[in-house]
C-alpha positions in Angstrom: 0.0 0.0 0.0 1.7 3.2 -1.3 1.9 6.3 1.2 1.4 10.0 0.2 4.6 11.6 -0.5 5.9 14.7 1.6 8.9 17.0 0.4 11.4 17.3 2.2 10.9 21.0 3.1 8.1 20.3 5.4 9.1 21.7 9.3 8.5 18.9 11.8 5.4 20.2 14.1 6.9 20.7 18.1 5.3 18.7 20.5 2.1 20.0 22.4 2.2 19.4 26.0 -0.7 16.9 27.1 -2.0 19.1 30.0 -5.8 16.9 29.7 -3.6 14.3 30.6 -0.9 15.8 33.3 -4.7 17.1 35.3 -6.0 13.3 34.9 -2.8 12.2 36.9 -3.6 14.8 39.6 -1.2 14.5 42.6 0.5 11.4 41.9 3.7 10.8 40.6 4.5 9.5 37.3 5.6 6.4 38.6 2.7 6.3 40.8 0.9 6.8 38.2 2.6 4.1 35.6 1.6 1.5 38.7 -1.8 2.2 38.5 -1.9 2.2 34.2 -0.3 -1.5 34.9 -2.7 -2.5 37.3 -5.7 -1.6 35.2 -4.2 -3.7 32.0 -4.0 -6.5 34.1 -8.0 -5.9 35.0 -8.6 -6.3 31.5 -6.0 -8.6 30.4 -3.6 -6.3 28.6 0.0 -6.2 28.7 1.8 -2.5 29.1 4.8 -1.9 30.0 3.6 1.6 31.3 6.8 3.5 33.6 7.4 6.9 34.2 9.5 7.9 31.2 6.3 6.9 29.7 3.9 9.3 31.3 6.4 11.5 30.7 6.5 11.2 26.9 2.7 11.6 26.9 2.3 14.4 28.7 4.9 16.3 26.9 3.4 15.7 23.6 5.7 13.4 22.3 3.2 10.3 22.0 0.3 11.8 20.0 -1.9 9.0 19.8 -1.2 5.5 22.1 -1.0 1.9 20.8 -4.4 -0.1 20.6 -3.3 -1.6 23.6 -2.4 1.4 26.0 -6.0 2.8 24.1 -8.5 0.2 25.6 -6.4 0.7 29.3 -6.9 4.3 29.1 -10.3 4.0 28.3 -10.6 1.8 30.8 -9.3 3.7 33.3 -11.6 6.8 32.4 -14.9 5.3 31.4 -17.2 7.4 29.4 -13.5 9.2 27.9 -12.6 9.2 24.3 -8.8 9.7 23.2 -9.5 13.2 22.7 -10.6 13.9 26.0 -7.3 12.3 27.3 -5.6 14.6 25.2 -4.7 13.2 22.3 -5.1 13.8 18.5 -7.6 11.7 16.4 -6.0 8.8 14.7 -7.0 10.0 11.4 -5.0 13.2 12.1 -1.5 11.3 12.5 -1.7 9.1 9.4 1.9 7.8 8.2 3.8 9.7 5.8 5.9 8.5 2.6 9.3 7.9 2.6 11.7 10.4 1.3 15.4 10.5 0.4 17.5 12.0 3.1 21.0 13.9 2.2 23.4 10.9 4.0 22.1 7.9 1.2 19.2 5.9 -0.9 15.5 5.9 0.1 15.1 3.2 3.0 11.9 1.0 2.7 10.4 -0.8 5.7 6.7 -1.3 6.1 4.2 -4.2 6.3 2.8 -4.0 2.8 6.0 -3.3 0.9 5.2 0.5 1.3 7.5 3.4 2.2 8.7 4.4 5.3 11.9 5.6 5.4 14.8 7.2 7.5 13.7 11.0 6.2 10.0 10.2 7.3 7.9 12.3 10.0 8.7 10.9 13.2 6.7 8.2 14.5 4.6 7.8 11.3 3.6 4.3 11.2 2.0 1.3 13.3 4.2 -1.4 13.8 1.2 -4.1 13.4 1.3 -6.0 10.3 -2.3 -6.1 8.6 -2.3 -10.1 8.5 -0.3 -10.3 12.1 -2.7 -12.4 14.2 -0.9 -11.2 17.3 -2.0 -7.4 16.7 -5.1 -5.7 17.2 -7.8 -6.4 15.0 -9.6 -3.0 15.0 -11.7 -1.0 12.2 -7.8 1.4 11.6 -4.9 -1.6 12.1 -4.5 -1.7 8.4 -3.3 2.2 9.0 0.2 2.9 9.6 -0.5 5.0 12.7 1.4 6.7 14.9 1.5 5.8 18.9 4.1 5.2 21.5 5.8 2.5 20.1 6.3 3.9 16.5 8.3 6.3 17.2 10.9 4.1 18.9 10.5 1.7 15.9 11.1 3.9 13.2 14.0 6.2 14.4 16.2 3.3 16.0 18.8 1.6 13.4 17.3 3.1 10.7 19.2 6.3 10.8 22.8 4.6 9.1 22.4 0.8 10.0 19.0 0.3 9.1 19.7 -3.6 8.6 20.4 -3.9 11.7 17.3 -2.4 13.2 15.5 -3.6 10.6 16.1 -7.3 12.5 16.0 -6.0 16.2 12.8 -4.5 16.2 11.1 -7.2 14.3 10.9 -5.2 11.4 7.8 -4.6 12.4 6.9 -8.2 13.7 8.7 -9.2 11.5 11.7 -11.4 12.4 14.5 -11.0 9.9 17.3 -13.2 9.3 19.2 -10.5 7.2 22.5 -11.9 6.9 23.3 -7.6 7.1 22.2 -7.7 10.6 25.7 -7.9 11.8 27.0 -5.6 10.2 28.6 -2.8 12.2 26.4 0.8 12.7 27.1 3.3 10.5 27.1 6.0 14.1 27.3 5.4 17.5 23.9 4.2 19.4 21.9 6.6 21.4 18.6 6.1 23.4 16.5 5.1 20.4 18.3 1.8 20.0 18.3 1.3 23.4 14.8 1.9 23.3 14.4 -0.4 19.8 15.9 -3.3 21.4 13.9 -3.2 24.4 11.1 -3.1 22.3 12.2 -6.0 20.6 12.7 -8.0 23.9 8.7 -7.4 24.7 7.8 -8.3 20.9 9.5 -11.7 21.3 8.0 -12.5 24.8 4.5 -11.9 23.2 4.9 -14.3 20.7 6.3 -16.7 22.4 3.6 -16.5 25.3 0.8 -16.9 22.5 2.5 -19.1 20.4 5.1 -20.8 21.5 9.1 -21.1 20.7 9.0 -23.4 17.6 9.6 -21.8 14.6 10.6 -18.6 16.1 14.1 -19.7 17.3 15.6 -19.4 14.5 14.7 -16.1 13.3 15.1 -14.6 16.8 18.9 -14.9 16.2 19.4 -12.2 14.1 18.0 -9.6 16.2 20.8 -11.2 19.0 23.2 -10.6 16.8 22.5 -7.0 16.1 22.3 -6.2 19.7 26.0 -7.4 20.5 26.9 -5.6 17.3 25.3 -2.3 18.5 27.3 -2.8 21.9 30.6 -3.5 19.8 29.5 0.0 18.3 29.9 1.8 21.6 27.4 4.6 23.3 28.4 7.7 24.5 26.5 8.1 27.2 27.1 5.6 30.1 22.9 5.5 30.7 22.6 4.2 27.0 25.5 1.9 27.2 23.8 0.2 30.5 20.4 0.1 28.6 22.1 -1.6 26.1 23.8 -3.9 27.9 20.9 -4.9 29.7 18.8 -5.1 26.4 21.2 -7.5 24.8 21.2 -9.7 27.9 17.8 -9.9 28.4 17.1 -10.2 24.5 19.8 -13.4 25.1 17.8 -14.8 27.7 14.8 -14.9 25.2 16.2 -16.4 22.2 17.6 -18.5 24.8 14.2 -19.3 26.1 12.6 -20.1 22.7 15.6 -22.3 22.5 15.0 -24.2 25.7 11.3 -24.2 24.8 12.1 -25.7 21.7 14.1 -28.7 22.9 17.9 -27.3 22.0 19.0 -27.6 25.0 23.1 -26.9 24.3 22.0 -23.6 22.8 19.8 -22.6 25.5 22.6 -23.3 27.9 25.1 -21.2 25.2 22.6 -18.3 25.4 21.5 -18.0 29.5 25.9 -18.2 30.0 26.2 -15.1 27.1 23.5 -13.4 29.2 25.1 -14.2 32.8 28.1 -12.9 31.1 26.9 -9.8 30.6 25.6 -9.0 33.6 28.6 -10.0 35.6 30.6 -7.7 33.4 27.9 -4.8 33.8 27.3 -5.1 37.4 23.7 -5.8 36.7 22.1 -8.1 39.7 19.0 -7.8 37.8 20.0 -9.5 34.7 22.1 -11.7 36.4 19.0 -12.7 38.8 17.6 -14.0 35.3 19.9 -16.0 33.9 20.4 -17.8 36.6 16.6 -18.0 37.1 16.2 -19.4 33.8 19.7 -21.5 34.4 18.3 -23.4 36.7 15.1 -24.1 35.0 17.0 -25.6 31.8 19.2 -27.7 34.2 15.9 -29.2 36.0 14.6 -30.0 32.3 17.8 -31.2 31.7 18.1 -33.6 34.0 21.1 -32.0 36.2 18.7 -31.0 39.3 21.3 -30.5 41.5 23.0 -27.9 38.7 19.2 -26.6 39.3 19.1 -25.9 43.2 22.8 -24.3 43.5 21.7 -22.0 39.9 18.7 -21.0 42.1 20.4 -19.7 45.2 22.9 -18.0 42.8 19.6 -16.6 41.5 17.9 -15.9 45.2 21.7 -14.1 45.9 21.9 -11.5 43.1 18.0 -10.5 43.8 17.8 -10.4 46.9 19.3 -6.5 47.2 16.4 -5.5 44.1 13.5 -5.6 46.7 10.5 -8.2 44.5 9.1 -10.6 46.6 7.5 -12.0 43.4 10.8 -12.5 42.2 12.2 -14.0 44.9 8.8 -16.4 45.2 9.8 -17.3 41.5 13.2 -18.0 42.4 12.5 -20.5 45.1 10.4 -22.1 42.8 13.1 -23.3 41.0 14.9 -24.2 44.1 11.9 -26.6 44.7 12.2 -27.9 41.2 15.6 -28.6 41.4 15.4 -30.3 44.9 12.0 -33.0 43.5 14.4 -34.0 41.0 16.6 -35.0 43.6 14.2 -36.7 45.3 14.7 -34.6 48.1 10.5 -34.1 49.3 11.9 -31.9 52.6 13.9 -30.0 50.5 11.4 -29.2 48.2 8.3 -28.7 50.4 10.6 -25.9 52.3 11.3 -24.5 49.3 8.0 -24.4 48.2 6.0 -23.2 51.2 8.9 -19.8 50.7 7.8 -19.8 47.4 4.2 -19.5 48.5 4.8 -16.9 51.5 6.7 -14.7 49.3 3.9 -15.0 46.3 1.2 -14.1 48.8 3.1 -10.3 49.7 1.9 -9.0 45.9 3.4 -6.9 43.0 5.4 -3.7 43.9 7.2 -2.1 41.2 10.4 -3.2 42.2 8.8 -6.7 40.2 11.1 -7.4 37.0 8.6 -6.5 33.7 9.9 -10.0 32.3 7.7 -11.6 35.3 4.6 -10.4 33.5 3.7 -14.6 33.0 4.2 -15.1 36.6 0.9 -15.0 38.6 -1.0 -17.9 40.8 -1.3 -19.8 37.6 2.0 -20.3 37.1 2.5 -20.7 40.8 0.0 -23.5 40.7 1.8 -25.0 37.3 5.4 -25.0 38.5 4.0 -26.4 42.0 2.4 -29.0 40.1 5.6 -29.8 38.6 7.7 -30.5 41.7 4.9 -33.0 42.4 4.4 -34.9 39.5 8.9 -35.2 40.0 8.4 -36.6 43.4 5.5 -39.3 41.7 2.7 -37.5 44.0 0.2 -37.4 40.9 -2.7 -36.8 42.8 -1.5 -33.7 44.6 0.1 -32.4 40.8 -3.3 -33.0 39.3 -4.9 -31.1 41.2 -2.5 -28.1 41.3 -2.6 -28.2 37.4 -6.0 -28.3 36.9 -6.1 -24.7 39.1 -3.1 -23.3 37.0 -5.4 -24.3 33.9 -8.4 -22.7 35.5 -6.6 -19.7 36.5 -5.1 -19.1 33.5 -5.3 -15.5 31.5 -7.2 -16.1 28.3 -4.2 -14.5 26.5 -1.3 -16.6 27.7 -2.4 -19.6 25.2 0.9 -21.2 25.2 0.4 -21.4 29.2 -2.7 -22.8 29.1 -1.8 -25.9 26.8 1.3 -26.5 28.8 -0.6 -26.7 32.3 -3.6 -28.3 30.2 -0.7 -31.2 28.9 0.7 -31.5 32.5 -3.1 -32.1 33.8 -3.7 -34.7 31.3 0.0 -36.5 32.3 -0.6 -36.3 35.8 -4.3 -38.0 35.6 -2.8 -40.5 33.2 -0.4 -41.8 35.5 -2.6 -41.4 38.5 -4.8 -43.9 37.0 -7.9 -41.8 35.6 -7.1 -42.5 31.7 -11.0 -41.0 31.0 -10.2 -37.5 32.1 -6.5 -37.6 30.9 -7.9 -38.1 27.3 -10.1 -35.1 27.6 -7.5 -33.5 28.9 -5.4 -33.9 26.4 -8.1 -33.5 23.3 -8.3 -29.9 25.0 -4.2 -29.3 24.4 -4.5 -30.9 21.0 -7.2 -28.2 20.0 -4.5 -25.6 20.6 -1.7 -26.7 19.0 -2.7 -25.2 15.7 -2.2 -21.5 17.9 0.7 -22.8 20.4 4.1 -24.2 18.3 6.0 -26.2 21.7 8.3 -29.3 21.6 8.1 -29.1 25.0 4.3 -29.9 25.0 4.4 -32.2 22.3 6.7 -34.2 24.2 4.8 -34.0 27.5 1.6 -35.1 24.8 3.4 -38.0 23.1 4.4 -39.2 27.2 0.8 -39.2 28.1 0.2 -40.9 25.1 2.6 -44.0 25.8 1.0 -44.0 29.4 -2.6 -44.6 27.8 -2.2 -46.8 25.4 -2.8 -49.8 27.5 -6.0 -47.9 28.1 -7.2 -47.5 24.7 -10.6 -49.3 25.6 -11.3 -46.5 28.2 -14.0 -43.4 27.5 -12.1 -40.9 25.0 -8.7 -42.6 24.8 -9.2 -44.0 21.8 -10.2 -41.0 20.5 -6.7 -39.1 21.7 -4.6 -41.5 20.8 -6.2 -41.3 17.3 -6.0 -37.6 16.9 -2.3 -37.3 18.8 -1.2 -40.0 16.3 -2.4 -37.8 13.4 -0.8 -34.4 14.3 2.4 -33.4 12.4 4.7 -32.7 14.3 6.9 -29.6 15.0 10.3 -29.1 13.2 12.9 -27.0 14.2 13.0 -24.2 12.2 
């Protein structure tokens, strides 16, 4: 879809100050604030990562018009309030705006329909939803290249000299890139904008994999990887940016490291948590370094090293214990307890998990790391369920993974098939082949949405438990529709 072209002699509009907005905040602060914005997604199932610098940006008039997602908070928030009364311009008034030529090179192209949007471009001119993408919004204006809050990070970052390489670290939009140009160095040194892209990028990945799952994603997630180490090869000049950066690029390892654990490549998962750890031990950053180990520990309980699991763990339980989260720290002892049931070690892991759930019950405070968005009592209940179906207790993991399936946010579909697959193992081996199979017709249902070796191979278990059972209600059924579902490649 071709964009109207705009010379190059147009003057870029200053920023009007928000003040609709700056009187709906009142006497809190913006970070005060930002809690509450995140507290109402949750209400409604959204995901923002709403902070201070945030509410800044939108009451100074940078952010003209928010995302569909920060729209339907806002409006939830203010009931009976359309975007204009919050302060912002129409959507119709901040339509996206042809590329153009600059003075420093060759027209740069990057859109969703093979459009123009290019470095010379009005700032923040286009939405970073693709019109087919079935993870964006589906509203009456998503075919629009619109602007909002995330646009304007999109569009400036790499694109200004290495635009390959920001081209793969912000997805392009949504789009993962495997550019083999992605490594190639930036043509200047990086500022806040691709500090801000690659942040961005980290959240895109996340939300993909928590709808979809890590299959078929893996693979493209590593160019974006490897244009954050280049940007960091690059240099800032500001120590701020260079700390954003490194931080960026280790938590953007963690999730390509992730969707390679998830996946079932377990020697590159372990390759990609060590890079992040790395990192963080060479920044100084307790917070990143409190997530690799987290996630460390995980892969070494999936691996079959559960004792690598515990002491991972307690690294993880050291480095955050300064940062304040007790829903971090609940997490964290959660994999302590995972790591202890696979050593058979029930004291050990019932101490571990009654921490777990006395931390969990002291509730969010912003201090909680934005990567924890997944972890509420559903996945409390799931990784509870876990350490008992380890120890053989399937009764008690049953019936924790039926609540974490019950409890579940719509939205986190991947979750929901992996506690749903855990339910039906754990009622398969407890003896109730009946509900296993319905269980498990449920988890097959998804798997055209939710792309997960990992649940395929918790599936294809639950299978080989029931097939002495084929005679009971539903198994048959199962067995028959498991046995016909292709399954997942590594791509």
């Amino acid at each position: 879809m071709a964009s109207s072209t705009v010379t190059s002699s147009q003057p870029e509009r200053p920023p009007r100050p928000n003040l609709a907005f700056r009187h709906l905040r009142g006497s809190r602060s913006p970070a005060e604030f930002a809690a509450l914005v995140r507290r109402a997604a949750r209400e409604i199932g959204e995901r923002v990562s709403c902070d201070a610098r945030y509410v800044g940006r939108v009451e100074a008039g940078e952010i003209r018009c928010p995302n569909y997602a920060y729209e339907r908070v806002f409006l939830h928030m203010f009931p009976g309030r359309t975007l204009t009364d919050l302060g912002f311009a129409p959507r119709s008034s901040v339509r996206g705006r042809a590329a153009r030529t600059t003075a420093d090179g060759p027209e740069v192209l990057l859109t969703a329909e093979g459009g123009g949007h290019g470095a010379g471009e009005t700032p923040a001119a286009f939405e970073p939803y693709e019109p087919q993408d079935p993870y964006g919004p589906h509203e009456p204006h998503a075919k629009d290249h619109l602007n909002h809050e995330e646009s304007d990070v999109l569009r400036r970052a790499f694109m200004t000299g290495g635009g390959a390489t920001v081209a793969a670290a912000t997805l392009g939009p949504l789009r993962l890139t495997t550019d083999a140009a992605a490594t190639v160095r930036p043509a200047r040194r990086p500022g806040s904008p691709e500090a801000a892209a690659l942040e961005e990028a980290v959240r895109r990945i996340r939300l993909l994999d928590d709808r979809h799952g890590a299959d078929g994603l893996y693979r493209r997630a590593a160019a974006p990887l490897r244009a954050a180490y280049a940007l960091l090869d690059a240099g800032a000049t500001r120590q701020t940016t260079a700390d954003r950066l490194h931080s960026g690029a280790g938590e953007l390892a963690i999730s390509v490291g992730w969707l390679a654990h998830d996946s079932g490549r377990f020697d590159d998962a372990r390759s990609h948590y060590a890079e992040a750890l790395a990192t963080a031990r060479m920044t100084g950053d307790p917070a990143l370094e409190a997530h690799a180990f987290c996630n460390t520990a995980f892969l070494a309980r999936d691996a079959g090293r559960p004792r690598e699991a515990v002491r991972a763990a307690q690294a993880a339980q050291r480095a955050a214990r300064p940062l304040g989260s007790a829903r971090l720290m609940s997490l964290l002892a959660l994999r302590e307890a995972g790591g202890w049931a696979g050593l058979a070690d029930r004291t050990g892991c019932e101490q571990a998990l009654a921490r777990a759930q006395a931390l969990f019950s002291r509730g969010h405070s912003d201090a909680d790391p934005e990567w924890m968005s997944f972890y509420g009592e559903a996945e409390l209940e799931g990784l509870e369920a876990q350490c008992w179906s380890t120890l053989g207790d399937w009764r008690r993991a049953s019936r924790h993974a039926r609540r974490a399936a019950h409890l579940q946010d719509p939205h986190f579909t991947r979750n929901i098939a992996l506690y749903m697959a855990e339910l039906a193992d754990d009622l398969a081996r407890e003896g109730r082949p009946d509900e296993a199979a319905a269980a498990g017709l449920k988890v097959l249902s998804l798997l055209d949405q939710v792309q997960s070796s990992r649940i395929q191979g918790m599936l294809a278990g639950t299978a080989r438990v029931l097939l002495p059972h084929r005679r009971a209600s539903g198994v048959s059924d199962f067995l028959d529709r498991h046995a016909s579902v292709p399954r997942t490649g590594r791509a």
